[in-house]
gemmi code that builds the backbone of each chain (N, CA, C; Angstrom):
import gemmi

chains = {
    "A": [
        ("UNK", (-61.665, -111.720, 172.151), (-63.067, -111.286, 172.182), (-63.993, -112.385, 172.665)),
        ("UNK", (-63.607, -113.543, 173.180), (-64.375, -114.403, 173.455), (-65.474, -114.590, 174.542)),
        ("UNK", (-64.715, -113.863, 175.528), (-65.512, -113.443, 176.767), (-66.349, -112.548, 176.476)),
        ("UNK", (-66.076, -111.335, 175.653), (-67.513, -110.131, 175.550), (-68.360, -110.882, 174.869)),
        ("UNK", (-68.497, -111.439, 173.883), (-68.811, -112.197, 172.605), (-70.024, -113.559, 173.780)),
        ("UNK", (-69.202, -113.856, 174.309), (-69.937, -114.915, 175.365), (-71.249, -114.310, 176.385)),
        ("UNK", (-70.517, -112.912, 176.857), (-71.614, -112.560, 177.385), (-72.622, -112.172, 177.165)),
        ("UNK", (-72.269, -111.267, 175.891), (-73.447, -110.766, 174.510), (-74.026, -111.473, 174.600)),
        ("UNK", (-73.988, -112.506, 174.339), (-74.945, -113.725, 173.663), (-75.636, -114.433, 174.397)),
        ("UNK", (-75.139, -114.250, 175.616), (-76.389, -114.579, 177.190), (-77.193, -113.472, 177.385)),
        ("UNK", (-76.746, -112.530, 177.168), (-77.484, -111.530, 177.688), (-78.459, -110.452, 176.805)),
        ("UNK", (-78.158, -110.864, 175.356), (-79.370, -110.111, 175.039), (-80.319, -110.631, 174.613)),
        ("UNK", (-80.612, -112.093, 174.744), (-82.125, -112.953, 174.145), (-82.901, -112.420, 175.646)),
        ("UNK", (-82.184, -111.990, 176.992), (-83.087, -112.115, 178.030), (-83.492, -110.549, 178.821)),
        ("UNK", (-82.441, -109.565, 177.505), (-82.557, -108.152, 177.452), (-83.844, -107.778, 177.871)),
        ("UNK", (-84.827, -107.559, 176.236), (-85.812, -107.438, 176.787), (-86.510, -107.451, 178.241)),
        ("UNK", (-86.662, -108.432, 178.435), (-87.220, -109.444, 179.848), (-86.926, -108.036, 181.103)),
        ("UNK", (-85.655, -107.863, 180.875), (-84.853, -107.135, 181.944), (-84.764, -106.046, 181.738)),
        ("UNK", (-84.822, -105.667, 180.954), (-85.546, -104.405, 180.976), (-87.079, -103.809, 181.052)),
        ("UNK", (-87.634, -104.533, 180.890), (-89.039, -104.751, 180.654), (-89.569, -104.384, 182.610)),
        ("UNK", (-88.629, -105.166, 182.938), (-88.618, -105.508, 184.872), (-88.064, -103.707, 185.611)),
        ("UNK", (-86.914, -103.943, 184.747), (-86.363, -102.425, 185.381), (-87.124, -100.844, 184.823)),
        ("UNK", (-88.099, -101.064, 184.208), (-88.520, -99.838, 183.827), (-89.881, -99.763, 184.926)),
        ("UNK", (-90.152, -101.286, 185.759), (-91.232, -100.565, 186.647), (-89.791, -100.619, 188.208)),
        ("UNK", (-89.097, -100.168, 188.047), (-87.950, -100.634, 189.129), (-87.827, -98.913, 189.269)),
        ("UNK", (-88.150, -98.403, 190.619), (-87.487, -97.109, 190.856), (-86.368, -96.633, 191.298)),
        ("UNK", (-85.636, -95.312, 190.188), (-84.041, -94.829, 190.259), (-83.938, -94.766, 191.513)),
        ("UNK", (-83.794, -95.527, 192.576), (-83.316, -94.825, 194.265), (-81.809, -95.652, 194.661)),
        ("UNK", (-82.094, -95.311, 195.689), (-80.433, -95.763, 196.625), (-81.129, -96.772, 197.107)),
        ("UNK", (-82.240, -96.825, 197.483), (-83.213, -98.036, 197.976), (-83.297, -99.325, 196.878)),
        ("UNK", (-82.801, -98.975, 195.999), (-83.442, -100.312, 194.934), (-82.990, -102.069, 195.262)),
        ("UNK", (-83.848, -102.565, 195.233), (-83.768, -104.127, 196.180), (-82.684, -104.612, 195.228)),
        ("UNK", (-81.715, -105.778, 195.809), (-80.551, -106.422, 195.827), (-80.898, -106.980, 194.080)),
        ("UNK", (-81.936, -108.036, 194.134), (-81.728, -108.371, 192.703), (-81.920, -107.626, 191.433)),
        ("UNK", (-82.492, -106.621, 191.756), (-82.771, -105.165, 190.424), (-81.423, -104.807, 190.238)),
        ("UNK", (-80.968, -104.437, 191.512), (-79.935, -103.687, 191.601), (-78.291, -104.304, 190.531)),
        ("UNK", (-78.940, -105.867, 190.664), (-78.088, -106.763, 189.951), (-78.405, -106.745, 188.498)),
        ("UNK", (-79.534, -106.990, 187.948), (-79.764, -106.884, 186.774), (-79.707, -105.776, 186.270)),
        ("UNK", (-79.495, -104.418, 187.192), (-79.257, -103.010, 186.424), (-77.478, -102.820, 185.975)),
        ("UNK", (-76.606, -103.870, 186.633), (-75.379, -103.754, 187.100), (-75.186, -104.690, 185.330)),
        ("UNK", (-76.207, -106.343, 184.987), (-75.609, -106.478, 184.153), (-75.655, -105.730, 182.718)),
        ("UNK", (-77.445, -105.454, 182.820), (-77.593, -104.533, 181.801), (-76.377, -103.069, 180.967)),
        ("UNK", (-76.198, -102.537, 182.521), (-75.358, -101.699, 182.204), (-73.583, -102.110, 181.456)),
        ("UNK", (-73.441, -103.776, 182.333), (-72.503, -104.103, 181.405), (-72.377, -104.692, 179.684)),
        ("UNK", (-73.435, -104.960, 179.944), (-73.977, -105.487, 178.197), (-73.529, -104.022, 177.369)),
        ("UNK", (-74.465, -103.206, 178.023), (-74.031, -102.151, 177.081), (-72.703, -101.159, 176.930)),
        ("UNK", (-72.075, -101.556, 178.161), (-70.303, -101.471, 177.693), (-69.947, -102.203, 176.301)),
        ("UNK", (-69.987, -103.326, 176.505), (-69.753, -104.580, 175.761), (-70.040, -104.767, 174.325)),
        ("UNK", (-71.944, -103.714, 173.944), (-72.264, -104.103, 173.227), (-71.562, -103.198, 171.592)),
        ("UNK", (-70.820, -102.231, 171.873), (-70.234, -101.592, 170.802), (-68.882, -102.659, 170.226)),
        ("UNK", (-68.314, -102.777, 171.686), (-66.995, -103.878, 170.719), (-67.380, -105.251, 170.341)),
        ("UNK", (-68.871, -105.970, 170.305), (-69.027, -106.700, 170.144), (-69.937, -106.731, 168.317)),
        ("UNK", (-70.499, -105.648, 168.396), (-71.260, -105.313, 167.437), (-70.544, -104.373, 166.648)),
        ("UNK", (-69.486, -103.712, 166.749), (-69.057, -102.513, 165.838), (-67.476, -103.230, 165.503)),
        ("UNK", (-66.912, -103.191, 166.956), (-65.712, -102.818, 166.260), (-64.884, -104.296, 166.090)),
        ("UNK", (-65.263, -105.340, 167.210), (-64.580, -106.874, 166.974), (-63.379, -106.780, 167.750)),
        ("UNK", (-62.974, -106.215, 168.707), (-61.912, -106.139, 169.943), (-62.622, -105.262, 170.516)),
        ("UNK", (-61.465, -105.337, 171.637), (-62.421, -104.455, 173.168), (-62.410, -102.856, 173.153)),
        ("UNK", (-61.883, -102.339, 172.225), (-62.079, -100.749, 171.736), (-61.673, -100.643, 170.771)),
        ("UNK", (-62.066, -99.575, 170.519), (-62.250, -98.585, 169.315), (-60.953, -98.907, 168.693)),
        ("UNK", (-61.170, -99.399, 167.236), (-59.796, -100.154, 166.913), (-59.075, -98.617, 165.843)),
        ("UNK", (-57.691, -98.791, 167.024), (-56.469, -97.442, 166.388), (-56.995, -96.259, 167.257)),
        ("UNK", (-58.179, -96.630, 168.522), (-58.595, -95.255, 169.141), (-57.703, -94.560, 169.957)),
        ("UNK", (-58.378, -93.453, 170.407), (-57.558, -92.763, 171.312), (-57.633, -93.524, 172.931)),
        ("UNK", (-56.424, -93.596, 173.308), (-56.343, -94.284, 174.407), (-57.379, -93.683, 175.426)),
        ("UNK", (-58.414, -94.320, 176.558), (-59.663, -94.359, 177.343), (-58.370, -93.924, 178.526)),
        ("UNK", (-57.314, -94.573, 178.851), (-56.136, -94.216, 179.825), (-56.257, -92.828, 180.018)),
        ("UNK", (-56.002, -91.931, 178.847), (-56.116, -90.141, 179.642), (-57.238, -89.889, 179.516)),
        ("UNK", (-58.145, -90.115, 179.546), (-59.414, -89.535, 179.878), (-59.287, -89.227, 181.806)),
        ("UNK", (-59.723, -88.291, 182.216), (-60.100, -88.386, 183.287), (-61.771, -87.749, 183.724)),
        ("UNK", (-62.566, -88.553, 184.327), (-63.774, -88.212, 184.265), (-64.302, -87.946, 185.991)),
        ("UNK", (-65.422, -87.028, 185.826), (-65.887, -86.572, 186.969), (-67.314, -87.645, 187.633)),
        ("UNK", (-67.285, -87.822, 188.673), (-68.433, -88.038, 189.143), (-70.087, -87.283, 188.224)),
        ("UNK", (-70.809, -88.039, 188.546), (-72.632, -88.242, 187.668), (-72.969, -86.808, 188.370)),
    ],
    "B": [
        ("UNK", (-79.254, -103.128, 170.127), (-78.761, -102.794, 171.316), (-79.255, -101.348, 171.237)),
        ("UNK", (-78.917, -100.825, 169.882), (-79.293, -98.826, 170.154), (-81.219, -98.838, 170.739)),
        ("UNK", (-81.652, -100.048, 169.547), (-82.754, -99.839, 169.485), (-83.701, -100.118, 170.708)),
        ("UNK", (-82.986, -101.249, 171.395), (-83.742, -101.477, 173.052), (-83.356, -100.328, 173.493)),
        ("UNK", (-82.126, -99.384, 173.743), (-81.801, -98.669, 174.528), (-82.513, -97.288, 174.579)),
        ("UNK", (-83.246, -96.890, 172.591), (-84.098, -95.869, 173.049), (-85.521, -96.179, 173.414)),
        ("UNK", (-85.496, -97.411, 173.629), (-86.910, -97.805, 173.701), (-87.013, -96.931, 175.106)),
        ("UNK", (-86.127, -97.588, 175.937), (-86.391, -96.601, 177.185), (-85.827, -95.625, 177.668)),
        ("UNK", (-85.209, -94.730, 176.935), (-84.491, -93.175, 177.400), (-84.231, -92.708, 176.572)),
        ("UNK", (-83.309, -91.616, 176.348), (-82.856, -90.871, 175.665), (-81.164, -91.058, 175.605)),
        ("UNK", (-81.215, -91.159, 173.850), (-79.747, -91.639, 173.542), (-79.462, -90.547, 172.759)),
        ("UNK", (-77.836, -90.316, 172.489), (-77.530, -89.631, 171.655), (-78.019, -89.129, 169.982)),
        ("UNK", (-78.093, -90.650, 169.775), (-78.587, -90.500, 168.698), (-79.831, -91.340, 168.302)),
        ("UNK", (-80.671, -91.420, 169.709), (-81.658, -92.309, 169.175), (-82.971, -91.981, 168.055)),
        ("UNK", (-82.823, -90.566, 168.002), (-83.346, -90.001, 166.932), (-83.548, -91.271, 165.560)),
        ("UNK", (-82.160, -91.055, 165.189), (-81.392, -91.408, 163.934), (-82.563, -93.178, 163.683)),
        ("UNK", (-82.828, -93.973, 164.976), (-83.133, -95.354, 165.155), (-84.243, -95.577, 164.893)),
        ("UNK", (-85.384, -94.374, 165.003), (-86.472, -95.039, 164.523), (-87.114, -94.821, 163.404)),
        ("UNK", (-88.155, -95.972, 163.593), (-88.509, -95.917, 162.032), (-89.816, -94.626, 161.391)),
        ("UNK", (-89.760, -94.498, 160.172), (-90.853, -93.835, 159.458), (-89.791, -92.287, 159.344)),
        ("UNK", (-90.040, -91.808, 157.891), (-89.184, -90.651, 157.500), (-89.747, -89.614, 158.193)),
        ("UNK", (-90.517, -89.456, 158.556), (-91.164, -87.660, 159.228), (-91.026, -88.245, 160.857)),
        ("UNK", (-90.747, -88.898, 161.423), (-90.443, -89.252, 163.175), (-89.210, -88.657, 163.498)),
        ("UNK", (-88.595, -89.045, 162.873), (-87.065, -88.143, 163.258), (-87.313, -86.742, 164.130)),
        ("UNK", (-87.780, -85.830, 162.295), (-87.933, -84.537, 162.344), (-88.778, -84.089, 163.353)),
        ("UNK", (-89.700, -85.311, 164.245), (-90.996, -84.543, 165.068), (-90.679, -84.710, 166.525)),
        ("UNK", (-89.117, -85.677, 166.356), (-88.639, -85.758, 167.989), (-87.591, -84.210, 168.170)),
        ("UNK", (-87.044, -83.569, 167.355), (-86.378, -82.417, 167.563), (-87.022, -81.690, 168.625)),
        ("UNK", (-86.318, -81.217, 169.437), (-86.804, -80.358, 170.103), (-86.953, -78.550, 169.955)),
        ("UNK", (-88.234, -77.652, 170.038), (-88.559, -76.715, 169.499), (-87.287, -75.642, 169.481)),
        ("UNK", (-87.241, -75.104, 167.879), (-85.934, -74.258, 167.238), (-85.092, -75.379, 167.031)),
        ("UNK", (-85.208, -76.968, 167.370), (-84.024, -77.187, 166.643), (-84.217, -78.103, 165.530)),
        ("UNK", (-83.300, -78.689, 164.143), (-83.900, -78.645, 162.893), (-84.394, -78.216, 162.509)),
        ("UNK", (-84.991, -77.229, 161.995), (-85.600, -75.919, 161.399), (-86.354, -76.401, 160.240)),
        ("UNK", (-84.881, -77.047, 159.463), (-85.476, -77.445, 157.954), (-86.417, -78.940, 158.085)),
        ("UNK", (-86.506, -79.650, 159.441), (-87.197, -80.455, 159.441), (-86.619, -82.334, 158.431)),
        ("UNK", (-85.350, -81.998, 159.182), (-84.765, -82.997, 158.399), (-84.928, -84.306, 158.718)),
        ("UNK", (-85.475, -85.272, 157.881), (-86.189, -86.667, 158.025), (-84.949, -87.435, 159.173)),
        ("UNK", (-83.570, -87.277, 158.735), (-82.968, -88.357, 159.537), (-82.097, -87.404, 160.273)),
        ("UNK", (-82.352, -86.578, 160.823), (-81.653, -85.301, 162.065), (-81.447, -86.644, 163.379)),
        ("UNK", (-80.616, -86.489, 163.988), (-80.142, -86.800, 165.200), (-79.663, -86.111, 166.289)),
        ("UNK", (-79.129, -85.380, 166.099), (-78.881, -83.984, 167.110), (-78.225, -82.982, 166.013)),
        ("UNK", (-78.376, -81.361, 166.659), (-77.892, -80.312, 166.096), (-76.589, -79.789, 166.926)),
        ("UNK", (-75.406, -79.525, 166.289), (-74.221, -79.074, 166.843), (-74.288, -77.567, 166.640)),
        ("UNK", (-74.679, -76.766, 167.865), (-74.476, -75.593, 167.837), (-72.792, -75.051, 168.248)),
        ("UNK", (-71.707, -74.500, 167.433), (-70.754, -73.611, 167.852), (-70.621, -72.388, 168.484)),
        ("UNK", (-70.166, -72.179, 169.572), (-69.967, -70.955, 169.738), (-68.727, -70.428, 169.927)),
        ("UNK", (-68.171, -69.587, 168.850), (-66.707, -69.312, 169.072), (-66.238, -68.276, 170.171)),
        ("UNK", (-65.363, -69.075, 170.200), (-64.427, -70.057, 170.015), (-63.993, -71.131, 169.956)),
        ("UNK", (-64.644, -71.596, 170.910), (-64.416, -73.065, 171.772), (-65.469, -73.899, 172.637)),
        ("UNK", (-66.417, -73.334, 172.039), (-67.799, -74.089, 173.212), (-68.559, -74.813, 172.040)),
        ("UNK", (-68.828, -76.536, 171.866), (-69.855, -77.016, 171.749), (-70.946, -77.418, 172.332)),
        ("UNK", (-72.247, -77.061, 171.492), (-73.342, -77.431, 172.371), (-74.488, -78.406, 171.416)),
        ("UNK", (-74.727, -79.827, 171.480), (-75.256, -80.166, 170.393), (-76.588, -81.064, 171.282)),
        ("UNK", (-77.548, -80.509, 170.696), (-78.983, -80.773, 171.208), (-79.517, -82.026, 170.702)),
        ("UNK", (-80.276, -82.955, 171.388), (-80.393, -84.122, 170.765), (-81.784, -84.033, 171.411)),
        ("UNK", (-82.772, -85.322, 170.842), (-83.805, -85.564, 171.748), (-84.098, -85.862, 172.914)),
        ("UNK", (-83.985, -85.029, 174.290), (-83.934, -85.666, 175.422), (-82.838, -85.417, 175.940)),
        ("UNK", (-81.636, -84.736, 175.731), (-80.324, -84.833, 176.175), (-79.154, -83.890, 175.449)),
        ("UNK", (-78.478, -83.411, 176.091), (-77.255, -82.514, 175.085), (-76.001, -82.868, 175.686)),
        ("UNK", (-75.098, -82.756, 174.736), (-73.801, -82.929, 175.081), (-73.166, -81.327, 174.964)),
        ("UNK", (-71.941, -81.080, 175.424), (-70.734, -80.026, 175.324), (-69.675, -80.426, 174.977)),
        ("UNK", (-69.078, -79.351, 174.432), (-67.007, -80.005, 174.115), (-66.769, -78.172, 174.755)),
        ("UNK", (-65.743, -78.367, 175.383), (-65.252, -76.921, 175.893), (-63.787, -77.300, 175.522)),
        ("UNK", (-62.920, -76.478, 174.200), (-61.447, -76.500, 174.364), (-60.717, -75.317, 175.063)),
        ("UNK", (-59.684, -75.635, 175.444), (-59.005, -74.788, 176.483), (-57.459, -75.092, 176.075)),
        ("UNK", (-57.052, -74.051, 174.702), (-55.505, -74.161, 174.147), (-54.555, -73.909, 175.488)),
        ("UNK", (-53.690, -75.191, 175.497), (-52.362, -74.859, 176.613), (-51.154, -74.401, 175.740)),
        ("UNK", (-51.202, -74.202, 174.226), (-50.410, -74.163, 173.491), (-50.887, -74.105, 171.937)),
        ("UNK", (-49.434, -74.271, 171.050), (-50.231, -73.759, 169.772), (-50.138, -76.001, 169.249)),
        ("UNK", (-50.025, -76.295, 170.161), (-50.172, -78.071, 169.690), (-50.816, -78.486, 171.240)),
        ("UNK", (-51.248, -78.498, 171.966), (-51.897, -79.106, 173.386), (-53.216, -78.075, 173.584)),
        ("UNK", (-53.963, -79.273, 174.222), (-55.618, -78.464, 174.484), (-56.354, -79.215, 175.597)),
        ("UNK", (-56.621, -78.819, 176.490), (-57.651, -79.221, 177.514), (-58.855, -79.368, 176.803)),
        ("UNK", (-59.769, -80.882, 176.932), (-60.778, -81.103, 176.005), (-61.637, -81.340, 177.066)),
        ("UNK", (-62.789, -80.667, 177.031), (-63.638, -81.126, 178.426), (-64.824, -81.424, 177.700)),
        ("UNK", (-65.755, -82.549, 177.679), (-66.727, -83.081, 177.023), (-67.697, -83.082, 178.200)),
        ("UNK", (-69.289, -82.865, 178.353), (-69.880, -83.458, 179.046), (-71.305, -83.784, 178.456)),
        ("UNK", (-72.314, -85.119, 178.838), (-72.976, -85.727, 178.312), (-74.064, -85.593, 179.275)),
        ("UNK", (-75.161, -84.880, 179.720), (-75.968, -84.438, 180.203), (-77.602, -84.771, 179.967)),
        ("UNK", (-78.120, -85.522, 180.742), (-79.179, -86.402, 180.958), (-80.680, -86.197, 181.746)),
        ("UNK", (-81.846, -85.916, 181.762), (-82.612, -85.973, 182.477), (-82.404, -87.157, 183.891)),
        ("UNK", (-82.508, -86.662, 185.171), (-82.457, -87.738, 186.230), (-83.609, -89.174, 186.300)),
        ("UNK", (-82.935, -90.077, 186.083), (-83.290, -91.288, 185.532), (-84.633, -91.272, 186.347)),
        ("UNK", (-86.021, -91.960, 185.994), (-87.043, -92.376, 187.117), (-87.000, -94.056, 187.456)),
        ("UNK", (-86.649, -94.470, 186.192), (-86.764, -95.981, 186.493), (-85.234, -96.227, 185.927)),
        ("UNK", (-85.217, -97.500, 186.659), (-83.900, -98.289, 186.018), (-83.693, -99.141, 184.334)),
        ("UNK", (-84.533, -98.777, 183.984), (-84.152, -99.038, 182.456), (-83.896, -97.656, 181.667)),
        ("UNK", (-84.492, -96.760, 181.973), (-83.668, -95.461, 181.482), (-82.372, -95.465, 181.815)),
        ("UNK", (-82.043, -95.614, 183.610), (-80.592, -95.428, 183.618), (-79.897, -96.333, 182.429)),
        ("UNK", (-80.026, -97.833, 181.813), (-79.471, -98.426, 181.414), (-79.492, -97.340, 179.843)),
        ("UNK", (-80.164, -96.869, 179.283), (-80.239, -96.321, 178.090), (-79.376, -95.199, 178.359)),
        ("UNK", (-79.203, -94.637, 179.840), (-78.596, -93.084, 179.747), (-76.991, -94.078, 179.721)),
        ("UNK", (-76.440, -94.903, 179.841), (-74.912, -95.753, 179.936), (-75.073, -95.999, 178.527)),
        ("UNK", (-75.819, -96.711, 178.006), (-75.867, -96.789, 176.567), (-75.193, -95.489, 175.872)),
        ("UNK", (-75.682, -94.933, 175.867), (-75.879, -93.217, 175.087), (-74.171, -93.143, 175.912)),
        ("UNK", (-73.787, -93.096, 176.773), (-72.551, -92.906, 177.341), (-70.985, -93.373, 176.769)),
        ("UNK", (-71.708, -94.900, 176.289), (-70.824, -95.550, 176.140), (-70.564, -95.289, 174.615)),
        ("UNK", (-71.780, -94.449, 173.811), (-71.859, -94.530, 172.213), (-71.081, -92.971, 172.677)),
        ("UNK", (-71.036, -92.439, 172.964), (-70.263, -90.860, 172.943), (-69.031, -90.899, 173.280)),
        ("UNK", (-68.709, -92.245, 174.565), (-67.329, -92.041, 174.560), (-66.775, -92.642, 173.363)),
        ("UNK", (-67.168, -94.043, 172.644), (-66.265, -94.271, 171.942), (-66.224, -93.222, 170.282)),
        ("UNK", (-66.953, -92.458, 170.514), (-67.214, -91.474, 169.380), (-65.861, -90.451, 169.414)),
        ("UNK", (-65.677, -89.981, 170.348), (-64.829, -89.298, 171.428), (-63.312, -90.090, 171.156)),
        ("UNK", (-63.368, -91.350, 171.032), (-61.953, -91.337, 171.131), (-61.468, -91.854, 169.808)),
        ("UNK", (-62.548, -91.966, 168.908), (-62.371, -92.179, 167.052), (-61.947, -90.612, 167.409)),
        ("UNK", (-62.906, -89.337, 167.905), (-62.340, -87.962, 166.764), (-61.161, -87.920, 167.914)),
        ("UNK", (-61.109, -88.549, 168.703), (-59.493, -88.200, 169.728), (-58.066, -88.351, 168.830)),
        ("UNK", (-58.637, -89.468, 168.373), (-57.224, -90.034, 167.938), (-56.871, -89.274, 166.474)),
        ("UNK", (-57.853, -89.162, 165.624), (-57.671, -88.320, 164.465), (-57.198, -86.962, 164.314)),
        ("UNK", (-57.735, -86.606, 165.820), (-57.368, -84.877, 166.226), (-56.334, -84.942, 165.933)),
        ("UNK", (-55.480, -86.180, 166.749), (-53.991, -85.902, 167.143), (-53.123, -86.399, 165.873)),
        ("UNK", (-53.350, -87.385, 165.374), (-52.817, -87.012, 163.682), (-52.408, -86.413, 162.822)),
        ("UNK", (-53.633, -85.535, 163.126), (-53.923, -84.500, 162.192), (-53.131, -83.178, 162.608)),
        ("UNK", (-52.832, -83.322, 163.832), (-51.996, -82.187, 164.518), (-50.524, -82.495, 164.291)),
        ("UNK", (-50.229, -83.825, 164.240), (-49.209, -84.413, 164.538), (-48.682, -84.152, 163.070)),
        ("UNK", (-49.714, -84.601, 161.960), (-48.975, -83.991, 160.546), (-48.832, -82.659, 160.411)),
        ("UNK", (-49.354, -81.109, 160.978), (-49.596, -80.172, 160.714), (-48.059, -79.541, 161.574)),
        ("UNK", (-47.718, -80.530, 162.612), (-46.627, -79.763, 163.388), (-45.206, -80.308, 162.571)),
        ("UNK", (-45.608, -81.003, 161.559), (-44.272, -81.971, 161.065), (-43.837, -81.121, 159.743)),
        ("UNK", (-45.294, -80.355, 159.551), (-44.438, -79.084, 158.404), (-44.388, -79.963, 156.887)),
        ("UNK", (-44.587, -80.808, 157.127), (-44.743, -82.053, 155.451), (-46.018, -81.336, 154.829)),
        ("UNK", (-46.753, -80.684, 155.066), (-47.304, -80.032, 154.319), (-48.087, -78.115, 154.350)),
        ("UNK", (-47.550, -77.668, 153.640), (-47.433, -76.211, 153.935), (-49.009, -75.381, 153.644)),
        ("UNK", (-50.006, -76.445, 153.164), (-51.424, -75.747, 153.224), (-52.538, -77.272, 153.423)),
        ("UNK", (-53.975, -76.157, 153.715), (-54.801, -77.302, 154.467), (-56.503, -76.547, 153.363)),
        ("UNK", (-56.280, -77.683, 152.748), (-57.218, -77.491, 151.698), (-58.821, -77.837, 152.330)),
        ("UNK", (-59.730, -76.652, 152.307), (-61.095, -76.415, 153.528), (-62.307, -77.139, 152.560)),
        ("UNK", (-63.108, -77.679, 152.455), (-64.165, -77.820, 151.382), (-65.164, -76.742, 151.898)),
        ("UNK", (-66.330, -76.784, 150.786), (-67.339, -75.509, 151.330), (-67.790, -76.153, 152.465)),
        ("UNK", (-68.101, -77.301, 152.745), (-68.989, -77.757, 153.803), (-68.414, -77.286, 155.268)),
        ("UNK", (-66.793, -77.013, 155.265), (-66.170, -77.050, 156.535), (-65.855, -75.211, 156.760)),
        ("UNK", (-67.360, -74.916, 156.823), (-67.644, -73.291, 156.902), (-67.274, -73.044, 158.410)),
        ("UNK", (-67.734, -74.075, 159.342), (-67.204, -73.569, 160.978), (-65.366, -73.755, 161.077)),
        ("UNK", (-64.813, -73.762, 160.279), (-63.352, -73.879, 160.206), (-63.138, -72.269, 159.576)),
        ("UNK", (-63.596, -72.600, 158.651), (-62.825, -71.470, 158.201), (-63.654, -70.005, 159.036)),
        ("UNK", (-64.965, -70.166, 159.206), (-65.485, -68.616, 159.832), (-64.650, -68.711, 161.051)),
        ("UNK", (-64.001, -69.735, 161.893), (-63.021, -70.034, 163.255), (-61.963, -68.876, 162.552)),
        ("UNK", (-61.627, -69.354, 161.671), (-60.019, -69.159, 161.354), (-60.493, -67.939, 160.707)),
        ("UNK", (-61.184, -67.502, 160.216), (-61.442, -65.985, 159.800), (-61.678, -64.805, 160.887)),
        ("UNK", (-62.324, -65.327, 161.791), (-63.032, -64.309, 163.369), (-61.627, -64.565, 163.649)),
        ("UNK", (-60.704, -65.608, 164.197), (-59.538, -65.110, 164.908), (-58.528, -64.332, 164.697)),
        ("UNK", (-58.505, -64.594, 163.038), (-57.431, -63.514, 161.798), (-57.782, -61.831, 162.878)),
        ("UNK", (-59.422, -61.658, 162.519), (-59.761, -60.524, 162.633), (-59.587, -59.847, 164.354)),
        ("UNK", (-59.158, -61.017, 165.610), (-58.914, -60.552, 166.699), (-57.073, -60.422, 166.797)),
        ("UNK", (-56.624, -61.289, 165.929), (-55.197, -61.218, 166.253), (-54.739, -59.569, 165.074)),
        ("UNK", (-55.495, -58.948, 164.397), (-55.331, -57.970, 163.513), (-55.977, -57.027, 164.349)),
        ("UNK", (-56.947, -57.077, 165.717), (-57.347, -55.886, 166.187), (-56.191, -55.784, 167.604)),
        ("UNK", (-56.087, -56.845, 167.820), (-54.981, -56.769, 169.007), (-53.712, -56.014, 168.176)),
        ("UNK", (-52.803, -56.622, 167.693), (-51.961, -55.757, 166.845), (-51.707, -54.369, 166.413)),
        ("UNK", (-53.277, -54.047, 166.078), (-53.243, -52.850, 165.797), (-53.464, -51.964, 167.654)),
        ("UNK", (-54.002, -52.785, 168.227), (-53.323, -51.718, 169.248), (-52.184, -51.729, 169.993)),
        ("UNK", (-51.353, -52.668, 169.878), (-49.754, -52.989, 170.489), (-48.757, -52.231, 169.837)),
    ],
}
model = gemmi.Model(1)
for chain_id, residues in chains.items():
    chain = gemmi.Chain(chain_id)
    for i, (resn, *xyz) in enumerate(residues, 1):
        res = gemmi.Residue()
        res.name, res.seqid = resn, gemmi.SeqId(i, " ")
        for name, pos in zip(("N", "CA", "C"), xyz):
            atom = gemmi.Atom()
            atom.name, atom.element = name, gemmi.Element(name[0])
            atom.pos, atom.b_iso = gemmi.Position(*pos), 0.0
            res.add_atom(atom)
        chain.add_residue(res)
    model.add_chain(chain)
structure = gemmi.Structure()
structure.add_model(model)
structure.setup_entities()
């Protein structure tokens, strides 16, 4: 867990901040290179932030394997 | 993390996150919570057989089962979102994503347990409490289709 745990901990004292930025940032295909980056880490924080805060490994501990899931396009 | 995330969108259960006892009940959306319940988070509507539909503030999810057998089931879940305007909603609509899948694969794995003891025959009854009324009205409506089919075969 050291790596999620590492990134957590960079990334949510400056959460706020970045989100704060991306809520005047518009949903397009157009969105400029560095938004586009801070929407990329945001979105990984919040992968991150359940096994870092809930469960203490990288899933759902004894879960059902994420492997058969198969999911559709947004 | 829940709590930045409903700051800007709509989460599964961001209901449940904020503060003051009557806020909950005033984010429901109209017909749903009825009784106006202080810490409501979403309402799970059933429709039998096999269709969930559970309404939250801002967002609903589905479960559609599809029996391939009397132990296998096609489970189709989907998590359904207003189209993001800004990019901090999108980050709250992944939030809310990421709290449903791993919700999803806690009741995944229990499903299959629970199936897994029921096909092993180690125990010959399945004791219902009152609360687990959508089980048994399931298992009562189907009694009453496999007794009308019958009676015409």
């Amino acid at each position: 867990m050291s790596a999620p745990d590492r990134f957590y901990a960079a990334m949510l004292p400056r959460l706020g901040a970045v989100l704060e930025h991306l809520a005047g940032v518009p949903m397009t295909d157009s969105m400029d290179r560095q938004s586009a980056a801070l929407l990329n880490l945001a979105k990984s924080v919040a992968e991150v932030a359940p096994a870092v805060e809930q469960f203490r490994e990288p899933a759902v501990s004894n879960g059902y394997d994420v492997k058969r899931f198969r999911t559709d396009p947004e | 993390m829940a709590a930045l995330a409903y700051a800007h969108g709509s989460t599964i259960a961001g209901a449940s996150t904020v503060d003051g006892t009557q806020v909950s009940a005033a984010l429901a959306p109209r017909g749903v919570n009825p009784t106006g319940s202080p810490d409501w988070s979403f309402e799970l509507q059933v429709f039998f057989p096999s269709f969930f539909l559970a309404v939250t503030d801002g967002s609903y999810f589905t479960h559609q089962f599809l029996p391939l057998g009397v132990d296998r089931t096609h489970w189709f879940s989907t998590t359904c979102y207003p189209k993001p305007t800004n990019a901090a909603q999108r980050f709250s609509q992944e939030y809310s994503r990421v709290m449903f899948r791993d919700i999803m694969v806690e009741d995944g794995r229990q499903i299959e347990e629970t199936q897994s003891m029921l096909k092993s025959g180690a125990r010959k009854e399945f004791i219902l409490k009152d609360e687990e009324l959508f089980i048994r009205q399931g298992l009562w409506e189907g009694e009453q289709m496999i007794r009308a089919h019958q009676g015409r075969s």
